[in-house]
Each structure stands twice: as C-alpha cells, then as structure tokens.
N, CA, C and O atoms as a GROMACS GRO file, in nm:
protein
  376
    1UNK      N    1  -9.927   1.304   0.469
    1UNK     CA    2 -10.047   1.243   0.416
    1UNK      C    3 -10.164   1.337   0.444
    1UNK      O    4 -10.182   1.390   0.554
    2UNK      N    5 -10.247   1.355   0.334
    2UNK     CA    6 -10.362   1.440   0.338
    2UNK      C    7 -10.483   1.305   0.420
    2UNK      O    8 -10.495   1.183   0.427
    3UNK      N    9 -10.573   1.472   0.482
    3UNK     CA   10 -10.675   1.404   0.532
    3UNK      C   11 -10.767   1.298   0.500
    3UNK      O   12 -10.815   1.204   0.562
    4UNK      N   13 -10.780   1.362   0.340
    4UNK     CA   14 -10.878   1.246   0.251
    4UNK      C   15 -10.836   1.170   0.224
    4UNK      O   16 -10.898   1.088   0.156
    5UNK      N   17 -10.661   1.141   0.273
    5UNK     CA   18 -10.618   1.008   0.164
    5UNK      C   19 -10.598   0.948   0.320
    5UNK      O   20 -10.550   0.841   0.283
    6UNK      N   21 -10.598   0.940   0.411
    6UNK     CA   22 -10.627   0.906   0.556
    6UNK      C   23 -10.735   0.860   0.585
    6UNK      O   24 -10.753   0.770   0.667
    7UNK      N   25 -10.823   0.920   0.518
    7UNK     CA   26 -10.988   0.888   0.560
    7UNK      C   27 -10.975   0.755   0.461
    7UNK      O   28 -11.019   0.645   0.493
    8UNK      N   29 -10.908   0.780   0.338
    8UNK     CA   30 -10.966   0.619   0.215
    8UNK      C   31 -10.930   0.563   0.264
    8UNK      O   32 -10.982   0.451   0.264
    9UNK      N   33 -10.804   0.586   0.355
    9UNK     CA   34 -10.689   0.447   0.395
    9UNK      C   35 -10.802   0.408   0.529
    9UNK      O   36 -10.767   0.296   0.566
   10UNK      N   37 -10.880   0.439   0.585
   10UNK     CA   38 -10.906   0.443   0.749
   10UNK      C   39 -11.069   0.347   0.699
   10UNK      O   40 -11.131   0.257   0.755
   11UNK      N   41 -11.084   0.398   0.609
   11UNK     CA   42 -11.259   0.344   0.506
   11UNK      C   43 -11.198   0.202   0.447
   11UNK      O   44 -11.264   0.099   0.441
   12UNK      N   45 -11.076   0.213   0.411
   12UNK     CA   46 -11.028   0.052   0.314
   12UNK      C   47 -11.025  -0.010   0.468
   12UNK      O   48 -11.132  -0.049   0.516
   13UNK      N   49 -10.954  -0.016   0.513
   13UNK     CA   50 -10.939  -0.101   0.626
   13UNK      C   51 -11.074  -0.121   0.728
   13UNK      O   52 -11.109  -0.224   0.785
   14UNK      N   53 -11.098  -0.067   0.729
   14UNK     CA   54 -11.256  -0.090   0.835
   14UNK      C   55 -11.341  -0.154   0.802
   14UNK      O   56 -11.415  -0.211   0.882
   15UNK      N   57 -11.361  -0.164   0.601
   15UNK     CA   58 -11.426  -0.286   0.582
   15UNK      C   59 -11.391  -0.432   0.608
   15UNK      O   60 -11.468  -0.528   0.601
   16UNK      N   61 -11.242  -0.433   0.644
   16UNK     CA   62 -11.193  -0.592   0.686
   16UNK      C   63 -11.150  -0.582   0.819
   16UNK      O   64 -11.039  -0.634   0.830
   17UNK      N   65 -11.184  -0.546   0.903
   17UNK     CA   66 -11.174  -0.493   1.055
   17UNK      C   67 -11.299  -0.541   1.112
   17UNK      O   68 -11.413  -0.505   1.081
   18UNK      N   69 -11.258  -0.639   1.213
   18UNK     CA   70 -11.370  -0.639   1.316
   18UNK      C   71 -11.311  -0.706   1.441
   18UNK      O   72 -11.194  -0.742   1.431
   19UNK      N   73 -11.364  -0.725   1.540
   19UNK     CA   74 -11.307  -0.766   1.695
   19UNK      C   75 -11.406  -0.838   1.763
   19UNK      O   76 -11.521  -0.796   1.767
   20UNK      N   77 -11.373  -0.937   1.815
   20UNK     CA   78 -11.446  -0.984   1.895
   20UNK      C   79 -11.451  -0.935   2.086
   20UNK      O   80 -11.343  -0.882   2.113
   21UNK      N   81 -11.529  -0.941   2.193
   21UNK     CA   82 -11.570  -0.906   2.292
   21UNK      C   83 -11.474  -1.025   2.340
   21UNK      O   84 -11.433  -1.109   2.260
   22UNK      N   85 -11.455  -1.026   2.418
   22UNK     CA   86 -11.413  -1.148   2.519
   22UNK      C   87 -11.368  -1.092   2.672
   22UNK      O   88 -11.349  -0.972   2.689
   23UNK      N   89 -11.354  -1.182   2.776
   23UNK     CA   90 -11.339  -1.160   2.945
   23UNK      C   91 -11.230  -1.216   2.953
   23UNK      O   92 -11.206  -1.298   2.864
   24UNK      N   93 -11.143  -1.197   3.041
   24UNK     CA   94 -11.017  -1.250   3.083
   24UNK      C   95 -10.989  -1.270   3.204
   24UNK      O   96 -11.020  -1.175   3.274
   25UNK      N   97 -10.949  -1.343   3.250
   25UNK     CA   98 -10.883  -1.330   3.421
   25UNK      C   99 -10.763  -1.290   3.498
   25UNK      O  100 -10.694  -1.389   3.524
   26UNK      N  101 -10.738  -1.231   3.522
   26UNK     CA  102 -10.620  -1.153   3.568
   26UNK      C  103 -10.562  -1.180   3.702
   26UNK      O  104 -10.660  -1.229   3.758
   27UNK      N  105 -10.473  -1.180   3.786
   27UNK     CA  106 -10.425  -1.160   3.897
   27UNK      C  107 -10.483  -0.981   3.942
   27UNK      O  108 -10.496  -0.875   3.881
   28UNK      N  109 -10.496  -1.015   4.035
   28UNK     CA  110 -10.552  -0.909   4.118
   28UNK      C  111 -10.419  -0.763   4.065
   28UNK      O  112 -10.437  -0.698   3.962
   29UNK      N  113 -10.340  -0.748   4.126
   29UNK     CA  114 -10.223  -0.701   4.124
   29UNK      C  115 -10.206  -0.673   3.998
   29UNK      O  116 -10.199  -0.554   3.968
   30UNK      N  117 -10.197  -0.770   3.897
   30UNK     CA  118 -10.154  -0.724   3.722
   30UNK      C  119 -10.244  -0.655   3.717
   30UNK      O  120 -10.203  -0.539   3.722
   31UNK      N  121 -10.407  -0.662   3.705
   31UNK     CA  122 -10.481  -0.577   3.641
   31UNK      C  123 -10.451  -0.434   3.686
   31UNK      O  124 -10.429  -0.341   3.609
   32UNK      N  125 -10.454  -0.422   3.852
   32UNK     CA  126 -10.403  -0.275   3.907
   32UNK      C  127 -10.283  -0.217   3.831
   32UNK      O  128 -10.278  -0.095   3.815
   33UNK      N  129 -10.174  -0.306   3.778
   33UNK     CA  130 -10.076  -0.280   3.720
   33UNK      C  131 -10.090  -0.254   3.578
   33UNK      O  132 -10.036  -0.157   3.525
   34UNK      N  133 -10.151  -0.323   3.525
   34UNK     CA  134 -10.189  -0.294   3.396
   34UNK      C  135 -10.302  -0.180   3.344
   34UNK      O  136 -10.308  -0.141   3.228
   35UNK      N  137 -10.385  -0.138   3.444
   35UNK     CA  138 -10.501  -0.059   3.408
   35UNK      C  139 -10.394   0.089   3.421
   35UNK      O  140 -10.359   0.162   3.328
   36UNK      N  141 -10.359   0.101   3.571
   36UNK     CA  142 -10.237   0.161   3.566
   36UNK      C  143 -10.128   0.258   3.422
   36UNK      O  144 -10.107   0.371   3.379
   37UNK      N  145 -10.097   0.142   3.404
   37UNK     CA  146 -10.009   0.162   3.256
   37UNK      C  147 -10.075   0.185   3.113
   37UNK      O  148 -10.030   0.244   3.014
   38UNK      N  149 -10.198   0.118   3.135
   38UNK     CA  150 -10.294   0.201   3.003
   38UNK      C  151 -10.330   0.338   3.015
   38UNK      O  152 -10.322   0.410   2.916
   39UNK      N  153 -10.370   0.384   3.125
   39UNK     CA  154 -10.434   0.490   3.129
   39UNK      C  155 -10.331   0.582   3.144
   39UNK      O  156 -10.369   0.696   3.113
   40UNK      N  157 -10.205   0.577   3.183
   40UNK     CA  158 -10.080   0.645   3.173
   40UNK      C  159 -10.048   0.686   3.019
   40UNK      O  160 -10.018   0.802   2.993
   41UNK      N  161 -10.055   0.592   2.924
   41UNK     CA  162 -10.007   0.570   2.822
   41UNK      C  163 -10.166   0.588   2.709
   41UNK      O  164 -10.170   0.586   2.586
   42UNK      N  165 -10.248   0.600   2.779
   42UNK     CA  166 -10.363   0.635   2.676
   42UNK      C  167 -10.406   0.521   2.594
   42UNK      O  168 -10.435   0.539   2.476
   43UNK      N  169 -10.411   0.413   2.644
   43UNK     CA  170 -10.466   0.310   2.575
   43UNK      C  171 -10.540   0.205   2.635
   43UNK      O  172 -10.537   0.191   2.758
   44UNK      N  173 -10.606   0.132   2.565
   44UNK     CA  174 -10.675  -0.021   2.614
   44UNK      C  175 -10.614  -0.082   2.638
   44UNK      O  176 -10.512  -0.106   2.574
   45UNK      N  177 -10.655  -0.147   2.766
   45UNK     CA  178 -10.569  -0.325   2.736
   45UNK      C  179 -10.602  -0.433   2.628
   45UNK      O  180 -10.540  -0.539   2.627
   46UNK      N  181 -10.702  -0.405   2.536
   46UNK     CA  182 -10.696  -0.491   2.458
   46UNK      C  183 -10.610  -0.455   2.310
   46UNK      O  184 -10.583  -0.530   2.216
   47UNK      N  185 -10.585  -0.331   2.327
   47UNK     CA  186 -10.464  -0.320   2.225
   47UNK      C  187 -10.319  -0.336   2.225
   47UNK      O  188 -10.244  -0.376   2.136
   48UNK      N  189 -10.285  -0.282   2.393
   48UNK     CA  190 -10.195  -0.310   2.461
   48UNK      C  191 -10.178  -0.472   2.428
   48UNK      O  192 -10.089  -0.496   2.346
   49UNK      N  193 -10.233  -0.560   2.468
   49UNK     CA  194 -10.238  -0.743   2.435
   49UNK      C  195 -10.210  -0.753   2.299
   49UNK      O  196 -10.110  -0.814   2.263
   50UNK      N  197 -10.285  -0.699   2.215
   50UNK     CA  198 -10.269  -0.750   2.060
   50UNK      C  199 -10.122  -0.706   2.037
   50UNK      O  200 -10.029  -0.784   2.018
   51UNK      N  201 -10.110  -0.556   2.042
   51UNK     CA  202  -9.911  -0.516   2.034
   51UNK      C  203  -9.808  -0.578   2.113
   51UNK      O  204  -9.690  -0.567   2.080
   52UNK      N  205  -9.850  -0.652   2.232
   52UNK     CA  206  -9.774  -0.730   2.268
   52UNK      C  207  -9.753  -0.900   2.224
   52UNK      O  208  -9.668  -0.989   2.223
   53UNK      N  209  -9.884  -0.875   2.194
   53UNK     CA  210  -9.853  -1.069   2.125
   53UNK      C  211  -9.784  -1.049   1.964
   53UNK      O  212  -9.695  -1.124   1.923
   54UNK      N  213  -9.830  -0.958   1.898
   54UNK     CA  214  -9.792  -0.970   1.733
   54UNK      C  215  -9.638  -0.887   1.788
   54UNK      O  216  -9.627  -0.806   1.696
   55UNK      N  217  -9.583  -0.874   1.832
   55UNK     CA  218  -9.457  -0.849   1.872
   55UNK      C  219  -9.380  -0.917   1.852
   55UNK      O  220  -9.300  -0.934   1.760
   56UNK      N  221  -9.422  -1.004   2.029
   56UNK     CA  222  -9.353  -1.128   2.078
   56UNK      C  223  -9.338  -1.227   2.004
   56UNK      O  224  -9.224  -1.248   1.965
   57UNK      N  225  -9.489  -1.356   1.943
   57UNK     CA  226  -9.465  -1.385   1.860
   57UNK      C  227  -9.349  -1.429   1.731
   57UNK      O  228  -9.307  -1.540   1.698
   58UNK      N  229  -9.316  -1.275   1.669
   58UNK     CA  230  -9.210  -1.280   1.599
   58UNK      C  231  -9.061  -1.285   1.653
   58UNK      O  232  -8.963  -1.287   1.579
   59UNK      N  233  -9.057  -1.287   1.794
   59UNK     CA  234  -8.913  -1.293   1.863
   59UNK      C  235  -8.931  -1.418   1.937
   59UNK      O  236  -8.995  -1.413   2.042
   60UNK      N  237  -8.878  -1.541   1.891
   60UNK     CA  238  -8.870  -1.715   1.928
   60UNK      C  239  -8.838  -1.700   2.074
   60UNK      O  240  -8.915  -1.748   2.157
   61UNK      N  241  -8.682  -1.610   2.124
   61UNK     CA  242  -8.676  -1.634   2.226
   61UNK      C  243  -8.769  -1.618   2.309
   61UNK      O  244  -8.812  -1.698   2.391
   62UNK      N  245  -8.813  -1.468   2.280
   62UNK     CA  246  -8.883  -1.418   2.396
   62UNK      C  247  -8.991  -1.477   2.399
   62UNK      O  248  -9.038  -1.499   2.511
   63UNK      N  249  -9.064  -1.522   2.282
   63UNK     CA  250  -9.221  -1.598   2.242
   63UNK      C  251  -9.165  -1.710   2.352
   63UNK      O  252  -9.231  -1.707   2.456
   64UNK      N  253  -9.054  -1.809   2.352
   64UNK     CA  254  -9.090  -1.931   2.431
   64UNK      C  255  -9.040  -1.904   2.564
   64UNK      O  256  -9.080  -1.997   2.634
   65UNK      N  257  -8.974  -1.826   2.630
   65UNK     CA  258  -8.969  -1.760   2.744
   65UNK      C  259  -9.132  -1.725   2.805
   65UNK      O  260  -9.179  -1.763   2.912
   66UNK      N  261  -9.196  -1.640   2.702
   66UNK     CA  262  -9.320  -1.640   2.740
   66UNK      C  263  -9.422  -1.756   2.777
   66UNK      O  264  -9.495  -1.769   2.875
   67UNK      N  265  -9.404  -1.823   2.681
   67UNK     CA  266  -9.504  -1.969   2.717
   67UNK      C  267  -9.458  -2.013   2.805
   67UNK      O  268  -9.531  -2.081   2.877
   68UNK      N  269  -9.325  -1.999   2.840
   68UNK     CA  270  -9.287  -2.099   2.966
   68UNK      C  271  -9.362  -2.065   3.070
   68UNK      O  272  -9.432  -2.136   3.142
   69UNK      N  273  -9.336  -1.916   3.074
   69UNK     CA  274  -9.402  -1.840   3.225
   69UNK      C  275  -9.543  -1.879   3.212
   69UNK      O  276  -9.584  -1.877   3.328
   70UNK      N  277  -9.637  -1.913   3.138
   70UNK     CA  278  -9.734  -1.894   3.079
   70UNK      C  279  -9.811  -2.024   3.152
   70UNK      O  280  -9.905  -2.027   3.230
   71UNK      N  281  -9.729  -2.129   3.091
   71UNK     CA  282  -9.743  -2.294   3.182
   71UNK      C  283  -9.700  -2.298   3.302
   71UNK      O  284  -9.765  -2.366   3.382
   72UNK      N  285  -9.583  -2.230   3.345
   72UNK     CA  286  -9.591  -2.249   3.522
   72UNK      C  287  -9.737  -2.169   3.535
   72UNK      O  288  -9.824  -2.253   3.556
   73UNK      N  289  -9.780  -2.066   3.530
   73UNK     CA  290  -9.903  -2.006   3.598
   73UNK      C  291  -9.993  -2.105   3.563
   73UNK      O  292 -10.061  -2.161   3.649
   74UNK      N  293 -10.002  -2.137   3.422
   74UNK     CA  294 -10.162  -2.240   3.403
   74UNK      C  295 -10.127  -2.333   3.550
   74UNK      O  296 -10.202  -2.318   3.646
   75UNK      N  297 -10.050  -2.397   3.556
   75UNK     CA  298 -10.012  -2.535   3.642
   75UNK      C  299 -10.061  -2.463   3.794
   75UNK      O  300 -10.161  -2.500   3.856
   76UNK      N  301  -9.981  -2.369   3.831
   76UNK     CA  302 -10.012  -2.292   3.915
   76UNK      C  303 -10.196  -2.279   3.928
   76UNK      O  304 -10.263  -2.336   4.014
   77UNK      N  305 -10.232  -2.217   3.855
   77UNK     CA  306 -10.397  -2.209   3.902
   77UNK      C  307 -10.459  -2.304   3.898
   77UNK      O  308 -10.564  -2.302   3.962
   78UNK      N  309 -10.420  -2.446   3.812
   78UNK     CA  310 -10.486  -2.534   3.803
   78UNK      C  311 -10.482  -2.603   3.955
   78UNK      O  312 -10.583  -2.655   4.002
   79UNK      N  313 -10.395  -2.600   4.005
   79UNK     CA  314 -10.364  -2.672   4.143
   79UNK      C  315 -10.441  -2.589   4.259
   79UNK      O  316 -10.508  -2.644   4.346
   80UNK      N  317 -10.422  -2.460   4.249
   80UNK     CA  318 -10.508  -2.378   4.337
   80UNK      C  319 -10.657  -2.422   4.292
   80UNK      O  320 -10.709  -2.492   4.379
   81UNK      N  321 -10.722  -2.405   4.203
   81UNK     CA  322 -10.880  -2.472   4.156
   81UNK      C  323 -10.892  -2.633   4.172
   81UNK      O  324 -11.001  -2.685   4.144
   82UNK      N  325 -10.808  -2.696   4.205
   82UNK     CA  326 -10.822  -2.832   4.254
   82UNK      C  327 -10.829  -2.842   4.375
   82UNK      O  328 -10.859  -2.942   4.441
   83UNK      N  329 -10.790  -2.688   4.427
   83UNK     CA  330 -10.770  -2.712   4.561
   83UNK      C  331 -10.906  -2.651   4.638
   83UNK      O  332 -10.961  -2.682   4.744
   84UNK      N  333 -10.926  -2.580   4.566
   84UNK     CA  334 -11.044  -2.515   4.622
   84UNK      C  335 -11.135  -2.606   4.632
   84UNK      O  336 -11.200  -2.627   4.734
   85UNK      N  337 -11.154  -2.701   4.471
   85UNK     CA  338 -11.271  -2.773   4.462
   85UNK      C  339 -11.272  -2.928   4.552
   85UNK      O  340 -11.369  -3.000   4.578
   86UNK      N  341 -11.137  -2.945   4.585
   86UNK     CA  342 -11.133  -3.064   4.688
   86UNK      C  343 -11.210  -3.015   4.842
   86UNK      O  344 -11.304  -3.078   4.891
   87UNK      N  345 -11.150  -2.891   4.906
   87UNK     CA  346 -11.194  -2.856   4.997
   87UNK      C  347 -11.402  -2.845   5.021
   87UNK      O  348 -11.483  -2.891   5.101
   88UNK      N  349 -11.407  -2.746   4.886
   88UNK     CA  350 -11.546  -2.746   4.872
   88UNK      C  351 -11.625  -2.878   4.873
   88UNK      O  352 -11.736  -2.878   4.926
   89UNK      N  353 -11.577  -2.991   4.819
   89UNK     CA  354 -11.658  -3.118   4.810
   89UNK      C  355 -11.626  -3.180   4.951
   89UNK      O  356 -11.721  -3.250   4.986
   90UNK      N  357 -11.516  -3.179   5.053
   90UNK     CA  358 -11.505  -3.192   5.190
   90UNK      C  359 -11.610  -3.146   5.276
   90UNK      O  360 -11.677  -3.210   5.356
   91UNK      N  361 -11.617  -2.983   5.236
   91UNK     CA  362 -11.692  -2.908   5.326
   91UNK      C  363 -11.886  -2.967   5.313
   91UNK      O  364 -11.971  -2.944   5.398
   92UNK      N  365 -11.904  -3.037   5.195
   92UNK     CA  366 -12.012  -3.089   5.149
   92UNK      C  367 -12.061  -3.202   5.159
   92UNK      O  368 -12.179  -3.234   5.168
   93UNK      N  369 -11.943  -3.282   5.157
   93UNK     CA  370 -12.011  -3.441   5.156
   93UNK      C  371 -11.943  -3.468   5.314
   93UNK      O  372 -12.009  -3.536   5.392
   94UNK      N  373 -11.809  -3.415   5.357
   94UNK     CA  374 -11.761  -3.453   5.485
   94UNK      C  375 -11.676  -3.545   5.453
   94UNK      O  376 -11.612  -3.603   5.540
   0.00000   0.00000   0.00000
C-alpha cells in the first residue's frame, strides 16, 4: 500500500474516530504489571483494554470466564469498602 492511499485510508477513518478520557482503578500490583507490559510492548493501556475486550468478547467461553473473575473482585471490593466505611463511621460516632 502506497503512502497516499494510507494517508486517505488514515483521513477516512479519523473523521468517525473519537475517544473518550476516563480513570480507572486498578490493584496496586496489576497496574505495576500492566504499565510494565505496555511499555515492553510499546503501547497504552488503553489500547491494550480495547484489544483485549473486542477479542474476548467474541470468545463466549473466555468472555464468561472473564465476568466471572470480574464479579468475584466487584464482591470482593465491595465488602472491603463496606468495611472500611463501617469502621470509619465507628471511629466517628463510637
């Protein structure tokens, strides 16, 4: 493929291209692990995420393998942030 027909293809698509900003929360450890593996591999983590979800996604098993792990952690932090916030309202009202 020639340059100019790279550049039309790179100009068509960029008019329907856009991204939104967003923050995420991570485990301490994954992000070290993950920043890790981007910068090894020359990439973002937010592209890294998108190639891993439009992946997965299309593979059922692995897609609901994923959610599973996905809901033990939600459950998981939710109980740790209940826990924090029980203690904190202890430490406050007594």
């Amino acid at each position: 493929m020639s340059k100019s027909s790279n550049l039309n293809s790179v100009s068509k698509v960029s008019k329907n291209f856009s991204t939104k900003q967003t923050t995420i929360r991570l485990e301490s450890k994954m992000m070290e692990r993950l920043t890790k593996l981007c910068a090894k591999e020359g990439l973002s983590r937010e592209v890294l995420f998108e190639a891993l979800f439009e992946h997965y996604i299309e593979d059922k098993e692995a897609w609901t393998a994923i959610l599973e792990q996905a809901k033990q952690k939600a459950e998981f932090r939710q109980a740790i942030a209940n826990h924090k916030r029980a203690k904190t309202m202890m430490e406050k009202f007594g």
